[in-house]
C-alpha positions, 0 to 999 in steps of 0.5 A: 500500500505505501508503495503505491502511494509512493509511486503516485506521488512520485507520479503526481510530482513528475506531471507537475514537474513536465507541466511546469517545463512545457510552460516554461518552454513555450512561454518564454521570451527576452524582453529587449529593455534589460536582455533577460528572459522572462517566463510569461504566465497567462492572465489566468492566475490560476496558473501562475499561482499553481506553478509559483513554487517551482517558479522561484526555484527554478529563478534561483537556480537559471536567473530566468524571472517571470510574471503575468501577462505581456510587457508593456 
């Protein structure tokens, strides 16, 4: 029984994990004012909120910054 709840958490955390990656994949660009890349949410706070912790550590670790919406 704790081997399976391991291997969905183990699951669960992985679609987490590739859907964070995706998103960060497909939503990135270099603003051209300061040069640095930044990983553009959707208006949907929902997402931005969802993937917020893996946002912070993946800032930490690569310096890519992020926020919602397009720049102005």
């Amino acid at each position: 029984m704790k081997q399976k709840i391991l291997i969905g958490a183990i699951l669960l955390f992985s679609l987490y994990f590739l859907g964070y990656i995706w998103l960060r994949q497909s939503h990135s660009e270099i603003w051209e004012k300061d040069g640095k890349t930044y990983v553009i949410f959707p208006a949907n706070k929902i997402l931005y909120y969802f993937f917020r912790p893996l946002s912070f550590i993946d800032n930490k670790f690569t310096g890519i910054d992020f926020h919602i919406g397009q720049h102005i």
